[in-house]
C-alpha positions in Angstrom: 79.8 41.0 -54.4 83.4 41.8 -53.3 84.3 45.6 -52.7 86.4 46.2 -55.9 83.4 45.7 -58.2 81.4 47.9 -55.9 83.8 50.8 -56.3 83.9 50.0 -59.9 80.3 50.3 -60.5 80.2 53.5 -58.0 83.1 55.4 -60.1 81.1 54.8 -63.4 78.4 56.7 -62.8 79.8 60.0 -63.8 81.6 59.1 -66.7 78.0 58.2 -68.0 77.0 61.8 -67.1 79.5 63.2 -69.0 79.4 61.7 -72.0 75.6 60.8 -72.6 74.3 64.6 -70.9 72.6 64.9 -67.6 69.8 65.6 -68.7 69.0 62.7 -71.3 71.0 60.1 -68.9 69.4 61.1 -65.1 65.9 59.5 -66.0 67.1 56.1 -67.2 69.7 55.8 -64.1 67.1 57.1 -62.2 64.6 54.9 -63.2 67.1 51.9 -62.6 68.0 52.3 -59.5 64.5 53.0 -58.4 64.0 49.8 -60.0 67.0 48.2 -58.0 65.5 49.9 -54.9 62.1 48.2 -55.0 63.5 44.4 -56.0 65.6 43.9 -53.2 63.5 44.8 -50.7 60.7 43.5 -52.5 62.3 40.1 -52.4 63.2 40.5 -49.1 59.8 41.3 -47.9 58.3 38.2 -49.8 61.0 35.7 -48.1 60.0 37.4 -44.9 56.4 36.9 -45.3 56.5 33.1 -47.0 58.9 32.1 -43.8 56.6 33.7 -41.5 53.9 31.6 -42.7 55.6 28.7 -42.7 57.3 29.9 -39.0 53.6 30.6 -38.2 52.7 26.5 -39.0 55.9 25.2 -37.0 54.7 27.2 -34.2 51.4 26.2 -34.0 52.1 22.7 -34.4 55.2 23.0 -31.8 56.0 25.8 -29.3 59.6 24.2 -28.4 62.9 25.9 -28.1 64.2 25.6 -31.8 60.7 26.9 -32.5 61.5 30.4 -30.7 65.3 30.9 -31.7 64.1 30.4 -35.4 61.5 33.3 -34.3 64.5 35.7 -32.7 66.6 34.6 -36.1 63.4 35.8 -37.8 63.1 38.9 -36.1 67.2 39.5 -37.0 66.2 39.1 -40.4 64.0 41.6 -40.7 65.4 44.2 -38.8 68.8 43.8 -41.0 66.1 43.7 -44.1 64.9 47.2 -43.0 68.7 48.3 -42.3 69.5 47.6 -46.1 66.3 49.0 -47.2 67.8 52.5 -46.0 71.2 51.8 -47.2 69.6 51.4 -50.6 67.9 54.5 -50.6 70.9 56.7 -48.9 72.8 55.1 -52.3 70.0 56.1 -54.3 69.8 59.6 -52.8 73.3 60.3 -52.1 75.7 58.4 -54.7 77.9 61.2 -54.9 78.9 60.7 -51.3 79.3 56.5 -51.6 82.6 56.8 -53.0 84.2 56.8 -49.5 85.4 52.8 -49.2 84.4 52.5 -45.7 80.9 52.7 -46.3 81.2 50.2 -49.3 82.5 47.7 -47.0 79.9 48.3 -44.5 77.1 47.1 -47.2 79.3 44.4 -48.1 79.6 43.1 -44.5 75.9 44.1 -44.1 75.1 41.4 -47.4 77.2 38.7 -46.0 75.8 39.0 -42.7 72.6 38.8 -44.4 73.8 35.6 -46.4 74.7 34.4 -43.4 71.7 34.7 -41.9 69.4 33.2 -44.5 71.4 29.9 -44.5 71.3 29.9 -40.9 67.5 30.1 -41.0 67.6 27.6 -43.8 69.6 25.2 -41.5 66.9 25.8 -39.1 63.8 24.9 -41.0 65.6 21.9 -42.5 66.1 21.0 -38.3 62.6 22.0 -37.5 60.9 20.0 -40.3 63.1 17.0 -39.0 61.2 17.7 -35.7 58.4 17.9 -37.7 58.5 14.3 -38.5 59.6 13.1 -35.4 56.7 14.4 -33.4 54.3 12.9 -36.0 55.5 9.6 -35.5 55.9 10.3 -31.9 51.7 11.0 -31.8 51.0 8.1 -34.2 53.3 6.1 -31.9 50.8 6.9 -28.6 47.9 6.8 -30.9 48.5 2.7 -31.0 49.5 2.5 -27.7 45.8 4.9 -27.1 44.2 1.9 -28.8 46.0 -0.8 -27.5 45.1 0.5 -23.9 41.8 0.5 -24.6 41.9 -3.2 -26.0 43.2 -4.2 -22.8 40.3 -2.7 -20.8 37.8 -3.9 -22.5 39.3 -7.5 -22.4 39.8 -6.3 -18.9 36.2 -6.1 -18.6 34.7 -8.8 -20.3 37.1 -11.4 -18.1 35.9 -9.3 -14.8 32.2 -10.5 -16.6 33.0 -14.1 -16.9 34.5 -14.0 -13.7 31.3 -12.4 -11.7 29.4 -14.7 -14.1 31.6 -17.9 -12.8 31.2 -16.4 -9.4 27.2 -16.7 -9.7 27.2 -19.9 -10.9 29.2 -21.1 -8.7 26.9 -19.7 -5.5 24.3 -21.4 -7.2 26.2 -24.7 -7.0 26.8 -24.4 -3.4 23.3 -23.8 -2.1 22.0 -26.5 -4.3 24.7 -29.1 -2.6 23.7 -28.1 0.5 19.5 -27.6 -0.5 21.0 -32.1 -1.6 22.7 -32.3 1.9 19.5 -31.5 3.8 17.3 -33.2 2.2 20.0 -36.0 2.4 19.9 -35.6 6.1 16.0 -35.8 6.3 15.9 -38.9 4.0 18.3 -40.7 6.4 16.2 -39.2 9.4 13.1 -40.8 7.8 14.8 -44.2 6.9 15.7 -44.2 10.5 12.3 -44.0 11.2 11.1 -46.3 8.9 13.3 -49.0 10.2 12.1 -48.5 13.6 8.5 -49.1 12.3 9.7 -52.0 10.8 11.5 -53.9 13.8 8.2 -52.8 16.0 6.2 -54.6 13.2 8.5 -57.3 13.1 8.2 -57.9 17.2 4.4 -57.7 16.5 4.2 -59.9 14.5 6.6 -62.7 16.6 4.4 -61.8 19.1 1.3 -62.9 17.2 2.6 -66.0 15.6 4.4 -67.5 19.1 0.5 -66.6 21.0 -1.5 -68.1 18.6 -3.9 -65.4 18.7 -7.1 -65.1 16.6 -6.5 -63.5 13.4 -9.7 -63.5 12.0 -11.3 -61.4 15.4 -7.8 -59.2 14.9 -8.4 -58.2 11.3 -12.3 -57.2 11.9 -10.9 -55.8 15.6 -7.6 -53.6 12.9 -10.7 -53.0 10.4 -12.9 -50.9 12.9 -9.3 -49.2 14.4 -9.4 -48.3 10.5 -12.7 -47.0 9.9 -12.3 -44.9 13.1 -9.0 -43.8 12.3 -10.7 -42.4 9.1 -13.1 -41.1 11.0 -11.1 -39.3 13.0 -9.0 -37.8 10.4 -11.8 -36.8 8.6 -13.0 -34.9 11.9 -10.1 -33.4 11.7 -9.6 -31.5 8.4 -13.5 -30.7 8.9 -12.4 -29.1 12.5 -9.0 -27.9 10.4 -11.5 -25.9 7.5 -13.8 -24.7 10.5 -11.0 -23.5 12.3 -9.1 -21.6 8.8 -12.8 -20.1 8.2 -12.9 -18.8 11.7 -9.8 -17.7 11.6 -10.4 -15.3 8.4 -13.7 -14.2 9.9 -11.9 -13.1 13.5 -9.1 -10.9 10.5 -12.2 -9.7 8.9 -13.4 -8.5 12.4 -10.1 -7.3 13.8 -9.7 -5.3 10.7 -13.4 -4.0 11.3 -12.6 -3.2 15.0 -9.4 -1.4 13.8 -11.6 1.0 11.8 -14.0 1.5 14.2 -11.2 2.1 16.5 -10.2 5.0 14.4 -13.8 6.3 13.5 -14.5 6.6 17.3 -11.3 8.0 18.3 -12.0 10.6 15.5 -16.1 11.1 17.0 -14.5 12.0 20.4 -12.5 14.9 18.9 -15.8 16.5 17.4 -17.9 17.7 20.2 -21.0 19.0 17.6 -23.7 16.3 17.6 -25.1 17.2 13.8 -20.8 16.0 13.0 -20.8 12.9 14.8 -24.5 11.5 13.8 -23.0 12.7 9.9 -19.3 10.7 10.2 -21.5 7.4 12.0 -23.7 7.7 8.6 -20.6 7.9 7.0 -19.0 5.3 8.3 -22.3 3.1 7.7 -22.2 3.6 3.7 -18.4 1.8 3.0 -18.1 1.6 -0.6 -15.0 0.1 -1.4 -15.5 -2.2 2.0 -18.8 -4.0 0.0 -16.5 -3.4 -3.2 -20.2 -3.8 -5.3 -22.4 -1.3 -7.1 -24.8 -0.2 -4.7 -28.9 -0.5 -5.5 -28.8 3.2 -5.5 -27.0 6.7 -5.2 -28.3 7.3 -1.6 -24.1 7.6 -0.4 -24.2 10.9 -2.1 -26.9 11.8 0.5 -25.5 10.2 3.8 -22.1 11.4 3.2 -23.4 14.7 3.8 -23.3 16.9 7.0 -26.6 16.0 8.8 -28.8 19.2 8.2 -27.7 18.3 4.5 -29.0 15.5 4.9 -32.2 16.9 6.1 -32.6 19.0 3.1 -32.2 16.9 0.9 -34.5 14.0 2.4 -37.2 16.8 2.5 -36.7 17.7 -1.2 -36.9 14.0 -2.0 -40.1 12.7 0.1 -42.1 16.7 0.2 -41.3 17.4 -3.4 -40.7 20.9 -5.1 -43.5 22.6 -4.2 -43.5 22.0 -0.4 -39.7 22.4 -0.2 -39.8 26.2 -1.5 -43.1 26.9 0.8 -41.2 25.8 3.5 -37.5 27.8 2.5 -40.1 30.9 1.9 -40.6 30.8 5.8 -37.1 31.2 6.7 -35.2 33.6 7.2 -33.2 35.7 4.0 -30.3 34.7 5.4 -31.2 31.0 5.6 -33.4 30.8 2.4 -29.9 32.0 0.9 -27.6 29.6 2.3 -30.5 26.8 1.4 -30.4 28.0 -2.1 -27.0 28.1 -2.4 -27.1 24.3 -1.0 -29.5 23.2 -3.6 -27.8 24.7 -6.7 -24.3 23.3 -5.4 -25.9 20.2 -5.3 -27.7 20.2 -8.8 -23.8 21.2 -10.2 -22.5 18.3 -8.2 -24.8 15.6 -9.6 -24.1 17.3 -13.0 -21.0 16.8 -12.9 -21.3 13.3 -11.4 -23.4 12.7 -14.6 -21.2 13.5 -17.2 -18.4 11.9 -15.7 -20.8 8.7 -15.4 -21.3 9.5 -19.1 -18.1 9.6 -19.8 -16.9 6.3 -18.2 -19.6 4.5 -19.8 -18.3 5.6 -23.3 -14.4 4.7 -22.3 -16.3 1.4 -21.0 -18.0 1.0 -24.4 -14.4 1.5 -26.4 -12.4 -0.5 -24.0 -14.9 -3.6 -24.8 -13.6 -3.0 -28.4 -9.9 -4.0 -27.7 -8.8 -6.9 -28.9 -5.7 -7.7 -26.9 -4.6 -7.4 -23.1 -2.3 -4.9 -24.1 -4.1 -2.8 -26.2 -6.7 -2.5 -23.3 -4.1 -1.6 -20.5 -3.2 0.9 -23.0 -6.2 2.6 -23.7 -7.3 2.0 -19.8 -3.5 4.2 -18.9 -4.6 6.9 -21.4 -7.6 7.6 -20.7 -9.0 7.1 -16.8 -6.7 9.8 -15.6 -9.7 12.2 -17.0 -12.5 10.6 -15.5 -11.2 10.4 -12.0 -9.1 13.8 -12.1 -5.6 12.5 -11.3 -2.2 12.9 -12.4 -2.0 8.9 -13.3 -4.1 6.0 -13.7 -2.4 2.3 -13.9 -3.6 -1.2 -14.6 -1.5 -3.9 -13.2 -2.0 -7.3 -14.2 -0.5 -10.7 -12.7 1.6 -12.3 -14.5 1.5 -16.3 -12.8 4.2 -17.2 -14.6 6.9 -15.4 -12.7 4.3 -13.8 -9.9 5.4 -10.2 -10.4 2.6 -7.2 -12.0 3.4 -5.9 -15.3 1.6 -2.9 -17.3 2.6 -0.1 -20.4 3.7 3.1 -20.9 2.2 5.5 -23.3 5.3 4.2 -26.0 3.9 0.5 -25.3 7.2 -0.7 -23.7 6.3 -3.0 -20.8 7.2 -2.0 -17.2 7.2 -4.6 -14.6 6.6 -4.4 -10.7 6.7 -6.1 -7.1 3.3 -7.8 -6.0 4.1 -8.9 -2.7 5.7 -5.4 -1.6 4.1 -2.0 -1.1 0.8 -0.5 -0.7 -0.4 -2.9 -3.5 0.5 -6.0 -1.6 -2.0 -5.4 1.1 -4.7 -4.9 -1.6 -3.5 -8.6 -2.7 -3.3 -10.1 0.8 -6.9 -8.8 2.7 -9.0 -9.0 -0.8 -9.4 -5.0 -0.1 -9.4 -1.5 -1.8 -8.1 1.4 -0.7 -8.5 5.1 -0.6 -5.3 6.6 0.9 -6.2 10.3 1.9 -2.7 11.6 3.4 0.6 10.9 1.8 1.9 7.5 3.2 5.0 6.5 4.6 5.1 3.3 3.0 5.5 3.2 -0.8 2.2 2.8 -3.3 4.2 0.1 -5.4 8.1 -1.2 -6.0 8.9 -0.6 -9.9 11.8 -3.0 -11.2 14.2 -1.4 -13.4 17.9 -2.4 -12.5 16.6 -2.6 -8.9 13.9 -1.6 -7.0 11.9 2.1 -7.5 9.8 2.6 -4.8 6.9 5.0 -5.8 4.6 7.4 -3.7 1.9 9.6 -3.8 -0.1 11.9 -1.7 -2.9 10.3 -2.5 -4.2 7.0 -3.7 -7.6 5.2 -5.1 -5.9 1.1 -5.3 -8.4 -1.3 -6.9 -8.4 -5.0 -7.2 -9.6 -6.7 -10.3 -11.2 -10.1 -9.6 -11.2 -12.0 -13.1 -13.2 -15.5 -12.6 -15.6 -15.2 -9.9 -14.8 -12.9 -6.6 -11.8 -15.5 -4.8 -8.7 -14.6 -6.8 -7.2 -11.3 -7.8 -5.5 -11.0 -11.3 -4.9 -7.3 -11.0 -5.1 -3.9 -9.5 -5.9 -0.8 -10.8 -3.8 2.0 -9.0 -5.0 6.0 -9.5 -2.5 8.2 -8.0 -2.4 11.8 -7.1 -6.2 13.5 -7.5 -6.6 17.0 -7.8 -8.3 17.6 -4.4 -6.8 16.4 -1.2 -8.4 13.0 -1.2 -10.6 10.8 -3.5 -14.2 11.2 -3.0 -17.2 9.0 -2.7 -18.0 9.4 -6.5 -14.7 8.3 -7.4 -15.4 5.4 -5.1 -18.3 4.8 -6.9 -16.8 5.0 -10.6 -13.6 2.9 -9.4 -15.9 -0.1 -8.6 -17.8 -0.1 -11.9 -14.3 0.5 -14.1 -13.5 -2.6 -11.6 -16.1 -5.3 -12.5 -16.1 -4.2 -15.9 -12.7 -4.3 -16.4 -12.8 -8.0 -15.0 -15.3 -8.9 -17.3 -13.1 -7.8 -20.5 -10.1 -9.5 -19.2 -12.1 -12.9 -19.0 -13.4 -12.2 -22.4 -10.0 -11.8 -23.9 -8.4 -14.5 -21.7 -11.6 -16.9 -22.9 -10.7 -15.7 -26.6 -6.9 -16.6 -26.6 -7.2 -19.8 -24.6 -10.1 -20.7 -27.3 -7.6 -19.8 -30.1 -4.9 -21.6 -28.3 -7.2 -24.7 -28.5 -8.2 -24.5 -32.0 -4.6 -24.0 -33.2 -3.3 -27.4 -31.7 -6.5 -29.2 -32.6 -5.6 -28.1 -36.2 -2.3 -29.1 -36.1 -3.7 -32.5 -34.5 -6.1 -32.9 -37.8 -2.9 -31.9 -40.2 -1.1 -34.4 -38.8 -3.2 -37.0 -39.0 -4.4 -36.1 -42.9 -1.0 -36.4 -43.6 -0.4 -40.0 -42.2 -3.3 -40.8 -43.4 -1.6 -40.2 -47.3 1.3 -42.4 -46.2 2.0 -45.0 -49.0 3.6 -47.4 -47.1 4.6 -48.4 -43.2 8.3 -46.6 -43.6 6.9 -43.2 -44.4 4.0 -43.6 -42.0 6.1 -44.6 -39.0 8.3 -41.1 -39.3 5.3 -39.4 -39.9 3.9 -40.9 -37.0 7.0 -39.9 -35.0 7.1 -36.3 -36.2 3.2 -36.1 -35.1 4.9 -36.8 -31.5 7.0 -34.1 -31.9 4.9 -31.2 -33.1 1.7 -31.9 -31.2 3.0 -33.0 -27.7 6.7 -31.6 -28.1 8.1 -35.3 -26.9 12.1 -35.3 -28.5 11.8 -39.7 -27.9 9.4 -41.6 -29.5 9.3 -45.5 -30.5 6.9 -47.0 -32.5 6.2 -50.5 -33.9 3.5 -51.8 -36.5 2.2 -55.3 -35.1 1.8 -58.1 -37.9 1.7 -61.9 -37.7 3.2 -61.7 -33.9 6.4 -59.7 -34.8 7.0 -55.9 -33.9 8.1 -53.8 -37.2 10.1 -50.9 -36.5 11.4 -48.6 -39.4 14.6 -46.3 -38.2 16.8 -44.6 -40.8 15.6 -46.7 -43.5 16.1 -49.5 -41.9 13.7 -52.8 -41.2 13.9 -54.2 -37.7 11.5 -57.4 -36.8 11.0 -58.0 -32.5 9.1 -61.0 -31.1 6.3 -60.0 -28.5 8.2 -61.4 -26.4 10.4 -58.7 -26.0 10.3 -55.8 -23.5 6.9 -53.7 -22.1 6.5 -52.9 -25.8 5.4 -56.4 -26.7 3.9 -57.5 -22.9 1.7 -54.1 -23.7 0.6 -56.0 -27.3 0.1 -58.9 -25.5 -2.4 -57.5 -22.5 -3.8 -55.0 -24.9 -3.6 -52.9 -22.1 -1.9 -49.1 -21.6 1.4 -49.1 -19.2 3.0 -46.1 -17.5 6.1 -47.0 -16.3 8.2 -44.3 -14.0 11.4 -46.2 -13.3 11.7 -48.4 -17.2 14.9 -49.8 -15.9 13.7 -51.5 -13.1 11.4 -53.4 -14.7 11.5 -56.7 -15.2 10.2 -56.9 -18.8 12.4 -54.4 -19.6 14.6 -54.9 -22.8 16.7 -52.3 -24.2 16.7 -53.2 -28.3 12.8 -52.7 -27.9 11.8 -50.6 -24.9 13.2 -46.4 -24.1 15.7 -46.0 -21.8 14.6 -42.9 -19.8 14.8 -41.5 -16.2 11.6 -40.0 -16.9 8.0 -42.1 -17.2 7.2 -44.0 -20.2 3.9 -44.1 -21.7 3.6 -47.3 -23.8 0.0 -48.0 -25.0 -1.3 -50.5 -28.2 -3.4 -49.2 -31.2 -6.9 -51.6 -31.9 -8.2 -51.3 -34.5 -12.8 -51.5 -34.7 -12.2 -55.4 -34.3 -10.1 -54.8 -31.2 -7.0 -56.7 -33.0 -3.9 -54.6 -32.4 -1.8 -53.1 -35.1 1.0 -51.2 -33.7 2.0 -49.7 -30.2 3.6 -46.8 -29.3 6.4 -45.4 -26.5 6.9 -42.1 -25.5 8.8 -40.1 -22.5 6.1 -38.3 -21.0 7.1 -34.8 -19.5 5.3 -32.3 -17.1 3.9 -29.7 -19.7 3.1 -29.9 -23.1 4.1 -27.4 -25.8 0.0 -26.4 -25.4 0.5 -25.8 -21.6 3.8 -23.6 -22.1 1.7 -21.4 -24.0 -1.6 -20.8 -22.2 0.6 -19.9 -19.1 1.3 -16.4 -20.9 -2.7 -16.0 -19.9 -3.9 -14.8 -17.0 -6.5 -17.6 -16.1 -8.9 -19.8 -18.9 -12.1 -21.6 -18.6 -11.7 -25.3 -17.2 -13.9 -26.3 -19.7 -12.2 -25.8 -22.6 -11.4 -29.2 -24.6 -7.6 -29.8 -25.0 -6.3 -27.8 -22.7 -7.1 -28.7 -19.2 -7.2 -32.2 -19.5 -4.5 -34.3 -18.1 -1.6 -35.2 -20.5 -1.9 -38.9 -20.3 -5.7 -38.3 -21.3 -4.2 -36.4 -24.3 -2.2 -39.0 -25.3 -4.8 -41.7 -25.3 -7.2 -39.9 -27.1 -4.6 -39.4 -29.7 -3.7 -43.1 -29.7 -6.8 -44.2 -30.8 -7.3 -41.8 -33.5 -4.1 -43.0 -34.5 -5.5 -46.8 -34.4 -8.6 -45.3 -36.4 -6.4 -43.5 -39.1 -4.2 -46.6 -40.0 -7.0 -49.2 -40.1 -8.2 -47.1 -43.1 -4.2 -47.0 -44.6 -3.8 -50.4 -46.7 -0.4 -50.5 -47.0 
């Protein structure tokens, strides 16, 4: 607004008084310069606010420099908005003294400064929201780089893998050449050896041929050197067994000496006679030394002080009657402490009752599990109640890999060390163990990522012997009992959970390995139904070859139907005629006779068109029919284990005489041979 329209407007407003009446013209001015007094500052107000809002955003987003001299330029703003805000009402108030043309040009500097000021701010914001952007695609900008970083390390790390991977190998590699060079270096020592032999043979036998001596008188004369030599060697492993027996009787004894060692040295601390007669009575009742249920409960007597002993001896052999004539003559002091005595004992062997009674019912559901794991579980859950301990543990052998496995309470399998720990001893010396006083050497080693060593003040270790009483297939470990030690009861209840325990474990090893069995002689009768439908030689050959596969797991197989003196062979659809000439395949038609060949190539009736070509044995052997003509002949690679093997070593131990699983392979494979012979004779082709 420039300052001539200002005065202009000013200098109207009494002409308008005049002419239109004060009275009936002050409430319409009035009223419009009130009206012209809110709006401005109104609109003032509301940019103020809306910028601060949007000042607010820019400065929580980016406290920079442009940031805080929008703020101060903010702050100018509204102080200069407040300034006008009282110009306006001085006008409105005193009009009459805004003629004057220096104030008019003070409000009209005041508005441009004002103008001024807004575009500067709107400058400002238009910089700041350029800022805006630039930081945004400054952060999305390191975001990539974030992510690219973090590409990198992990490629980082999966190469640092392959490298400590490599690295493994490789070690593996080296001790294998040099596990090659030593054996190398013994072969050639041996060879040595051998040649020596040889040459001294060699001179020998110069030496015999240039003296003309008898060899009739030196064969019988080498015979009798023979039969002695026998003989002798014989004598020898007999003396060898002798001396391994002897030598596991003297460790028995040593380790019997050893405890006697430590009961006397603990008798020579006690200097009252009733103690030391009570610990040699002790000592004479071992429990877990005999490791078998005793004929009686008469270690609950003699593991009593001796004048217990007496009391309870004269309870047993006077009876009722005489005992309580006889406590009537004491003393009350005596007949009190007898009492007492007598009801402590009828709460012990109450209490030994009930937990007897309560074994025998875990016993009774334990007999009712159906797998291995289901009866370590149950075994895990429940024993720590019987025997009062913090934790109860059976560990089984595994033979496959030789290291003890059992299950938590969520069924996930936890493996440990047999060879190390507390445990190990109970393996090596056939021996349980009741550890009284926290050890310094660890109960067992737990395998996690490495070894977890765990203790326990005290400890009740079991072995569980599955077949027999010569091999140990487990151990059941009870750690931590409420009292300071595991007593005689506990003993007592740990050797029946023992042999019981050992007895469900053969029955569910029996069970599998039966199952085992009867699976692959299924699959042995499937196979043979189905050659058996064969309509003609080309579908009964692959059949015959898949039969190979499935039963005994062999990947090379070669089979020939035998008609008019010419081998038949059917591969990928194709007819191939042999002579029986050719290769062990025919010789073996020839002879009617079974061949096991270990080197094939070295043989001289070896032909490759007919015969495998294999470093590993080959099993060749004819099918004869009832009237012993032969009608085909088969070659296979034999291996060390069959598929049937693989899986029965997941057992702990099976019966040996259980058909089809512990015989010998080559057995096997005759057996199935000539059902095979029987099962074509009745095909007519």
């Amino acid at each position: 607004m420039k300052h001539s329209q200002l005065v202009h407007l000013l200098s109207k407003q009494p002409q308008s008084i005049d002419n239109q009446g004060a009275t009936q013209m002050s409430t319409p001015r009035a009223n419009q310069q009130s009206q012209q007094t809110l709006t401005l500052p109104h609109k003032l107000n509301t940019l103020s606010t809306a910028y601060s809002k949007e000042q607010r955003q820019v400065t929580e987003g980016n406290e920079d420099f442009e940031v805080q001299k929008i703020k101060d330029l903010q702050n100018r703003l509204i102080s200069r908005c407040t300034t006008l805000e009282f110009l306006i009402q001085v006008i409105t108030t005193n009009k009459n003294q805004l003629n004057s043309l220096p104030t008019i040009q003070k409000i009209e500097q005041l508005l441009l400064s004002i103008v001024n000021t807004i575009q500067n701010t709107t400058k400002n914001e238009i910089q700041l929201g350029f800022l805006n952007r630039q930081q945004k695609k400054t952060s999305v900008f390191n975001k990539q780089v974030l992510k690219k970083e973090a590409d990198l390390f992990d490629r980082n790390k999966s190469l640092q893998q392959e490298v400590e991977i490599n690295s493994s190998r490789s070690n593996k590699l080296i001790e294998e050449n040099l596990k090659l060079q030593k054996q190398l270096k013994s072969e050639k020592n041996l060879n040595e050896i051998n040649i020596k032999k040889i040459n001294a043979l060699e001179k020998r036998i110069e030496f015999i041929v240039s003296n003309d001596i008898n060899i009739f008188e030196m064969r019988s004369n080498l015979t009798i050197l023979m039969k002695e030599n026998e003989q002798l060697k014989r004598d020898l492993e007999r003396k060898n067994q002798e001396v391994e027996r002897i030598q596991g009787k003297l460790n028995q004894y040593q380790l019997v000496v050893s405890r006697l060692q430590k009961t006397i040295d603990n008798l020579r601390k006690k200097n009252d006679d009733d103690e030391i007669r009570g610990f040699i009575k002790k000592d004479d009742i071992e429990l877990l030394m005999n490791f078998k249920i005793p004929q009686n409960l008469d270690f609950r007597i003699v593991c009593q002080k001796l004048d217990h002993q007496n009391l309870l001896n004269d309870l047993c052999e006077k009876g009722v009657i005489n005992t309580l004539q006889q406590i009537s003559q004491q003393s009350q002091e005596v007949q009190k402490q007898q009492i007492t005595y007598y009801c402590n004992q009828l709460l012990s062997f109450k209490e030994f009752s009930e937990r007897l009674n309560q074994l025998l019912l875990q016993m009774e559901e334990f007999s009712n599990c159906q797998t291995i794991e289901d009866l370590i579980f149950n075994v895990n859950r429940q024993l720590p109640q019987v025997f009062k301990c913090e934790t109860a543990k059976l560990w089984l052998l595994d033979t496959k890999n030789g290291l003890l496995y059992s299950y938590l309470e969520t069924r996930q399998q936890i493996k440990a060390l047999q060879d190390k720990g507390l445990v190990a001893d109970t393996f090596k010396m056939y021996q349980a163990q009741n550890i009284s006083q926290k050890p310094k050497k660890a109960i067992i080693y737990r395998l996690n990522d490495n070894e977890q060593a765990e203790y326990g003040k005290s400890a009740l270790i079991l072995p569980i012997f599955c077949i027999g009483q010569n091999i140990i297939r487990g151990s059941l470990i009870i750690l931590n009992s409420e009292q300071e030690q595991f007593s005689f009861d506990e003993e007592y209840f740990g050797i029946i959970i023992s042999s019981f325990l050992g007895i469900i474990l053969q029955r569910l090893v029996d069970k599998e390995s039966w199952l085992i069995a009867q699976k692959y002689r299924s699959l042995m009768n499937n196979q043979l139904t189905e050659i058996l439908r064969s309509k003609d030689k080309q579908i009964a050959s692959e059949r015959i070859r898949q039969s190979f596969k499935k039963i005994f797991g062999f990947q090379i197989i070669q089979f020939y139907f035998v008609d008019n003196d010419k081998m038949i062979s059917f591969v990928d659809g194709k007819e191939q005629q042999f002579s029986l000439d050719y290769g062990l395949a025919g010789m073996a038609v020839r002879n009617k006779q079974r061949y096991i060949v270990n080197d094939i190539k070295r043989s001289v009736n070896f032909n490759p068109k007919v015969d495998l070509i294999s470093i590993l044995p080959v099993f060749i052997q004819p099918l004869l029919n009832k009237q012993d003509v032969v009608i085909g002949v088969v070659e296979t690679c034999l291996k060390n284990k069959l598929s049937i093997d693989m899986e029965r070593e997941h057992l702990l131990e099976v019966s040996e005489n259980l058909f089809g699983i512990e015989e010998p392979l080559t057995s096997q494979l005759q057996s199935y041979v000539e059902l095979l012979a029987g099962t074509l004779s009745n095909i007519k082709f």
